[in-house]
C-alpha positions in Angstrom: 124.5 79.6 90.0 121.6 77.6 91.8 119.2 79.9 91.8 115.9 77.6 91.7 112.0 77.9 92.1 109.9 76.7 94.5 108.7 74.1 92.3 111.9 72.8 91.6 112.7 72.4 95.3 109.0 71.0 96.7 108.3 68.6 93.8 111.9 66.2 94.4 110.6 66.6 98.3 107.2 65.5 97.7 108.3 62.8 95.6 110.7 61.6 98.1 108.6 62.3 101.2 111.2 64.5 102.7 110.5 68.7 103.3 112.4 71.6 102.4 113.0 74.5 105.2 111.8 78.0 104.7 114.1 80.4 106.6 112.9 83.8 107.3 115.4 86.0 106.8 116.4 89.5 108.4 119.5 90.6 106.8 122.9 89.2 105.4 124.5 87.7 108.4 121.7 85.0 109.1 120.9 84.8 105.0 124.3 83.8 104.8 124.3 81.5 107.8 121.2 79.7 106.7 122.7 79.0 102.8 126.1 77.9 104.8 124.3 75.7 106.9 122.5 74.1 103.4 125.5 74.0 101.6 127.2 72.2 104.7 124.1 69.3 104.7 124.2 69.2 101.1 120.6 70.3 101.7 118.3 73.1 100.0 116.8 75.7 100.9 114.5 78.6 100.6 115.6 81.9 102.0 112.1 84.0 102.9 111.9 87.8 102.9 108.7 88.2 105.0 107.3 91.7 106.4 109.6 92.7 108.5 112.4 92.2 106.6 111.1 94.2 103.4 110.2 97.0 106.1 113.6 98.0 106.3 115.5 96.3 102.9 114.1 97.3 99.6 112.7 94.0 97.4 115.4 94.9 94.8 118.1 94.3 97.5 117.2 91.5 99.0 116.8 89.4 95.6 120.1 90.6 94.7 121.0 89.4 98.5 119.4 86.6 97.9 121.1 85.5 94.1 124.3 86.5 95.6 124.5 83.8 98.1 122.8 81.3 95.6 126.0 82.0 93.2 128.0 81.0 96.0 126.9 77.3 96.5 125.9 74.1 94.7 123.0 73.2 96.2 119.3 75.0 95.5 118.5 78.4 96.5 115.3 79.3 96.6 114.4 83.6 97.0 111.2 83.4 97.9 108.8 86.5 99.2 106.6 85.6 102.4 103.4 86.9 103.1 103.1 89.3 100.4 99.7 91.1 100.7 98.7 92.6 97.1 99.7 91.9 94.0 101.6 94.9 93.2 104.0 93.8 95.9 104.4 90.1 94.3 105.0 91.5 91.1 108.0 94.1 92.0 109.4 90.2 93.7 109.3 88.9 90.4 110.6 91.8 88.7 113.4 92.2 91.5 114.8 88.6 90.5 112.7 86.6 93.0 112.2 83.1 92.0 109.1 82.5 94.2 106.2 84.5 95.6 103.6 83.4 98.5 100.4 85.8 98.3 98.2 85.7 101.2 94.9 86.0 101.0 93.6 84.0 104.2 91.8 86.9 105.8 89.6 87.0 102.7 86.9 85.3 102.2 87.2 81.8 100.3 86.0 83.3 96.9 88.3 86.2 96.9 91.5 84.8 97.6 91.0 81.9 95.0 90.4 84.7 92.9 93.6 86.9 93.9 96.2 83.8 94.3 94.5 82.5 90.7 95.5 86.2 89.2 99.0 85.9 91.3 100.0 82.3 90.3 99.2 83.0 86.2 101.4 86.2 86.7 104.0 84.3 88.4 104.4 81.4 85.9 104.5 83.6 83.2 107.5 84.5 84.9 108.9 80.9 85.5 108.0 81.9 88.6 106.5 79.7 91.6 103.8 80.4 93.3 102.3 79.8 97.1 98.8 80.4 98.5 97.4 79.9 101.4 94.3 78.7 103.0 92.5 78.8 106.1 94.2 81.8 108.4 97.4 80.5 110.4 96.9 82.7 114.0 99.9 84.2 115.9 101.1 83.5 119.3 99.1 86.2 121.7 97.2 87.7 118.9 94.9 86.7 116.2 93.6 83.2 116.6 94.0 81.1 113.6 91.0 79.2 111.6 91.7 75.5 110.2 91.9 74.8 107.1 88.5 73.2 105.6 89.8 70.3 103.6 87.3 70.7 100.5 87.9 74.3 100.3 91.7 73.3 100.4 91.4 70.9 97.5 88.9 73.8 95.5 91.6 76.2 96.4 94.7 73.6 95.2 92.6 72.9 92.1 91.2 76.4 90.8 94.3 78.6 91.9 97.0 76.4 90.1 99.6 77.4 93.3 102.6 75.7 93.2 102.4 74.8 97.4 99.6 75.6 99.7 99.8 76.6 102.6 97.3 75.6 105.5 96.4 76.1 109.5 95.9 72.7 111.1 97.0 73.7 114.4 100.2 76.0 113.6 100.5 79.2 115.0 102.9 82.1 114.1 105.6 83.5 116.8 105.3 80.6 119.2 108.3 80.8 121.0 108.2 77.1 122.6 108.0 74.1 120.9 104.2 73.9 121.6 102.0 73.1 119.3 99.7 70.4 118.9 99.2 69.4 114.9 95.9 68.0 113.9 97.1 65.0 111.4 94.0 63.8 110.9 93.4 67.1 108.8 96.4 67.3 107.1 96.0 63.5 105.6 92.2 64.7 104.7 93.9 67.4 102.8 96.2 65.6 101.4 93.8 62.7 100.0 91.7 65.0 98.0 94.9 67.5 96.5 98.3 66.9 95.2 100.0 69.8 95.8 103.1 70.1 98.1 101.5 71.6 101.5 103.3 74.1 103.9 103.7 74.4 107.5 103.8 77.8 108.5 104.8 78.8 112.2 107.5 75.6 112.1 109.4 77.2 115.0 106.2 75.5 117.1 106.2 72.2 116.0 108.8 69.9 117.9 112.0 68.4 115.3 110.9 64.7 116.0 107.2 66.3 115.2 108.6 67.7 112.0 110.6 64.7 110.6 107.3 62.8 111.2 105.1 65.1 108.9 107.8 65.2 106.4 108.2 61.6 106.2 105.0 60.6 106.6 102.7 63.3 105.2 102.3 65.6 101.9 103.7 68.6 103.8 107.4 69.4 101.8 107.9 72.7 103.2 108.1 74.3 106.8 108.7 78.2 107.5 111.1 78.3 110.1 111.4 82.0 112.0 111.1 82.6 115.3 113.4 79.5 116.5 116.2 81.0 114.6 115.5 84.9 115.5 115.4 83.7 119.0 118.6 82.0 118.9 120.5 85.2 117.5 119.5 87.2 120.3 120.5 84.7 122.2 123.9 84.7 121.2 124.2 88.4 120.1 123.5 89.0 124.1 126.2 86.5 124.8 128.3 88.1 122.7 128.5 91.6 123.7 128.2 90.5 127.1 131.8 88.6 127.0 133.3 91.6 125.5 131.4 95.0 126.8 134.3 96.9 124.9 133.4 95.0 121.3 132.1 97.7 119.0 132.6 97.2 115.7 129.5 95.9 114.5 131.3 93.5 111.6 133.2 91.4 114.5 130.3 91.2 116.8 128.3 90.0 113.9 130.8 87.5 113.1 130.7 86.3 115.8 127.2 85.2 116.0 127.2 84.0 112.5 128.9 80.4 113.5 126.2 79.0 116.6 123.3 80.2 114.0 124.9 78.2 111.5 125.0 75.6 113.7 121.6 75.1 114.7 120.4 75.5 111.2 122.0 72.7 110.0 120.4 70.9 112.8 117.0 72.2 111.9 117.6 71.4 108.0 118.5 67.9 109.0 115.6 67.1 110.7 113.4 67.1 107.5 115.8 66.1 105.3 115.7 62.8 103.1 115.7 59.8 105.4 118.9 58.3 105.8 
């Protein structure tokens, strides 16, 4: 089994200035894909059970999902919960089997989320459990407009929270369905000079592969959430799909079908952040 933390996965890629992807997942054709796609780069990864995914999959069966597919490899699995908003729902993660929880607290103010990712974190490494927070608010494509991350409250938030990764907004946006987005490096190496710990890239799907490679190479960020480039893909091919053969219904086959492009481009988007050479 390869079940691992998110520690276990960040601190080899900070060390090696290299990042780890963090696939949002939807359901057991693209989980699978994504830890096929790993396992076919040697690579690992962390499979992400955001909002919309625990809308319609209990916690408790998507981190036996999510062990499941983790027995069936070599390389590191991480099941990590996305965007969890209280800590009720972080704690039902880490009773479920989850081996990594990300609280958000960015719409609080500063003082309250240190105070709610401190409570979170302590609960979670109690567990042997990892741990990511999140500050400064990361926006969303059309809707809420994000606010950058101040790098001293990033290194008080890094420093009095004890989080495992932080996540921060330096020009990432949520849902951007283009490869669009314009990164602020000069914050990110502010950040990184005054903190040590591994720093995430949420919204990914917005930030160019040669972009990505860069900031993984070159930077402290070791982990990038990866969504809507993937989601957009399966559509893509779902549509193709059932378009080729109108008669198709069983949903297994059509499934199946889809499963092998998505691979495909996920080991393409693992690759680009993956260890030099």
């Amino acid at each position: 089994m390869t079940i691992a933390t998110l520690s276990e996965v960040l601190q080899p890629a900070l060390r090696g200035n290299y990042a780890v992807c963090g696939v949002v997942c939807l359901g057991w054709e693209d989980s699978r894909a994504y830890v096929t796609a790993a396992a076919a780069e040697g690579l690992p990864v962390i499979l992400q059970a955001g909002p919309g995914c625990r809308a319609h999959t209990p916690l408790p069966v998507l981190a036996s999902m999510f062990r499941n597919l983790a027995e069936s490899v070599s390389i590191p699995v991480v099941a990590h919960l996305d965007h969890g908003y209280s800590r009720d729902e972080c704690a039902e993660a880490i009773d479920c089997g989850f081996t990594s929880v990300m609280f958000d607290g960015s719409r609080e103010e500063f003082a309250k989320n240190v105070s709610l990712t401190a409570e979170i974190a302590k609960l979670a490494h109690g567990a042997g459990v990892s741990c990511e927070g999140e500050i400064g608010f990361v926006g969303y494509s059309n809707g809420e407009q994000s606010l950058g991350t101040d790098p001293n409250e990033a290194a008080r938030f890094a420093q009095e929270t004890g989080v495992d990764a932080m996540a921060i907004s330096v020009g990432n946006v949520h849902l951007q369905e283009n490869h669009e987005g314009q990164i602020d490096r000069k914050r990110i190496d502010t950040i990184a000079g005054m903190c040590d710990v591994p720093l995430v890239i949420h919204g990914g799907s917005g930030i160019p592969h040669g972009t990505r490679g860069e900031l993984a190479r070159e930077t402290q960020v070791c982990k990038f959430n990866i969504g809507t480039e993937l989601r957009l893909a399966f559509g893509r091919e779902l549509r193709s799909v059932l378009a080729n053969d109108p008669e198709q219904f069983d949903r297994a086959a059509i499934l199946k079908d889809v499963e092998a492009p998505i691979t495909e481009l996920t080991r393409k988007v693992l690759r680009a952040v993956a260890p030099a050479g």
